[in-house]
C-alpha positions, -999 to 999 in steps of 0.1 A, spaced: -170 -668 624 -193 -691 650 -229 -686 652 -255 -698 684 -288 -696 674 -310 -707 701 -350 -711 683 -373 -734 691 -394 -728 659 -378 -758 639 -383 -752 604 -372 -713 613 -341 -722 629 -331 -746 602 -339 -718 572 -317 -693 589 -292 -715 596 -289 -722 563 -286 -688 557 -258 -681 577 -238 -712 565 -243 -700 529 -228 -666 544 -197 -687 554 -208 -688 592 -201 -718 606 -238 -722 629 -251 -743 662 -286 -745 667 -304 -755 697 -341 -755 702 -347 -749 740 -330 -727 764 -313 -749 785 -294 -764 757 -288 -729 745 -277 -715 779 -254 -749 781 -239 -741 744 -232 -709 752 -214 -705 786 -185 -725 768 -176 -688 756 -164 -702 720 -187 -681 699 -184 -653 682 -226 -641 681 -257 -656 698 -291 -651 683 -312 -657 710 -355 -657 709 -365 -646 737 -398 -672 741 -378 -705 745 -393 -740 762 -374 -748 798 -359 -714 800 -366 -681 785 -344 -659 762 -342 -629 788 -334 -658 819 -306 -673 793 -292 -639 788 -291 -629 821 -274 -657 835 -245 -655 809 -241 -618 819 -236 -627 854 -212 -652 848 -195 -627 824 -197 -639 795 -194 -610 768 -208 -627 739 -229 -600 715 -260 -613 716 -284 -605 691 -323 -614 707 -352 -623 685 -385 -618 694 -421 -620 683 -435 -590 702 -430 -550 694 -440 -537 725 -410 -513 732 -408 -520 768 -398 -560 756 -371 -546 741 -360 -521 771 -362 -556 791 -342 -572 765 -311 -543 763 -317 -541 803 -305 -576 803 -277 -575 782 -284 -576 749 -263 -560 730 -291 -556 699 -327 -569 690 -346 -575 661 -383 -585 658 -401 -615 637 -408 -615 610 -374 -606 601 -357 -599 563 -326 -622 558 -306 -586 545 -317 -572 583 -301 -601 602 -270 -603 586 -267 -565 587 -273 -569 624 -249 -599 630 -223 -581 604 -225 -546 627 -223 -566 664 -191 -591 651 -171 -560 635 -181 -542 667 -162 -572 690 -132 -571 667 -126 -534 669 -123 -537 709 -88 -519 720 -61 -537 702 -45 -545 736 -23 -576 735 -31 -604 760 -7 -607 791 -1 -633 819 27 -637 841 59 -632 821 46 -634 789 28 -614 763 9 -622 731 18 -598 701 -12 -596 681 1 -586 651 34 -606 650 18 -638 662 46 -640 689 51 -650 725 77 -624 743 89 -630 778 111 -603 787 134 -594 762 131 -631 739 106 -638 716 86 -671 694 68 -671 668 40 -697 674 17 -711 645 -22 -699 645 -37 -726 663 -9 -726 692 -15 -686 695 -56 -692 698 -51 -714 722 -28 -701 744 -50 -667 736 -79 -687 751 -59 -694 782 -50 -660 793 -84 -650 784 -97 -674 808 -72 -671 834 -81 -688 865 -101 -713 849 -99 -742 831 -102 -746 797 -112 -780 784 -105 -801 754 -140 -797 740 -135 -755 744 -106 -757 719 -119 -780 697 -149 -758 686 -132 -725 686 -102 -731 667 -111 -761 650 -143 -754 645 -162 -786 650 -171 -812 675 -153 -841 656 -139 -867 682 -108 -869 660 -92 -833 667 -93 -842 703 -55 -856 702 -47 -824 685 -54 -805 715 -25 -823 734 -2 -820 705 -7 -786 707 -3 -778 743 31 -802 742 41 -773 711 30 -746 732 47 -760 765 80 -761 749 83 -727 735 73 -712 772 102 -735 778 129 -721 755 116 -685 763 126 -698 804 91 -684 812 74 -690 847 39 -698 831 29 -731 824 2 -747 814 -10 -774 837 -33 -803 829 -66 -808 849 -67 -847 838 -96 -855 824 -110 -823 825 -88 -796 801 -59 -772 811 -53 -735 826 -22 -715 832 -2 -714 866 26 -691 877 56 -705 886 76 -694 919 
């Protein structure tokens, strides 16, 4: 599970983060909304906790802008004031839960636990592009009447693509979601991947294929 926690309070930020790594999260921090805002419209995590008074661009302006740009991520807000009618401004904007400082460490992962089990309980409705269809539960790729079975990291990936149909998807994207981690070395493992994936669309004769954006990442295409 990937954590954004976007605080500017250093010595906070680092404590919970060490919180949540010791709770097997896997945690980003960034200290300014800008950064934050930057870290999160690559749409790779699972939960933001976002405070809402942030240098260079506020929590609520952060939020806002991902919403617009349709990025679902729960976000869980912190903030330092009580005043109900921050928090109606908070849930107006898209947050999906708040919780104010100072905070127990039991509370926030009770809050983080509720809004991740909430986002995997969505409609178990298996991804679909074109010709082809992702069987959740199998961990197959059918195209009309054939099926593959793909390994885990080929069927996140190509989950990723049909979740961001239209758009591309870059090497970087990949690289933190299902490896987990920014290391330069996984990089070639992205193209390994996509040459797996691209030859089981192959031997399943489906019209999809992934095209590269050189230099950039990859998104699907139909084929005529």
């Amino acid at each position: 599970m990937r954590i954004l926690l976007v605080e500017d309070e250093i010595g906070l930020a680092e404590a919970v983060g060490a919180i949540l790594r010791r709770e097997s999260y896997t945690v980003d921090i960034c200290y300014d909304g800008k950064s934050g805002l930057k870290s999160a419209m690559t749409g790779v995590y699972d939960c933001i906790v976002l405070d809402i008074m942030l240098p260079g661009m506020n929590g609520l302006d952060v939020l806002t802008y991902l919403r617009v740009k349709e990025i679902d991520t729960p976000v869980l807000l912190l903030t330092a004031k009580s005043e109900t009618i921050d928090k109606i401004n908070g849930l107006d904007c898209g947050a999906d839960d708040y919780l104010t400082k100072p905070f127990s460490t039991g509370e926030l992962l009770a809050r983080l636990r509720a809004l991740t089990r909430r986002r995997n309980a969505a409609p178990d409705i298996n991804p679909k592009y074109g010709d082809i269809t992702l069987d959740l539960k199998k961990g197959e790729i059918i195209c009309g009447g054939d099926s593959v079975i793909v390994g885990r990291k080929e069927f996140q990936m190509l989950e990723m693509l049909i979740a961001n149909a239209g758009q591309i998807v870059t090497k970087e994207m990949f690289v933190k979601k299902v490896w987990g981690n920014d290391d330069d070395s996984e990089y070639n493992n992205v193209e390994v991947y996509i040459s797996f994936l691209r030859k089981k669309l192959t031997m399943l004769h489906s019209h999809v294929n992934i095209r590269t954006k050189r230099g950039v990442g990859y998104c699907l295409e139909k084929l005529s």
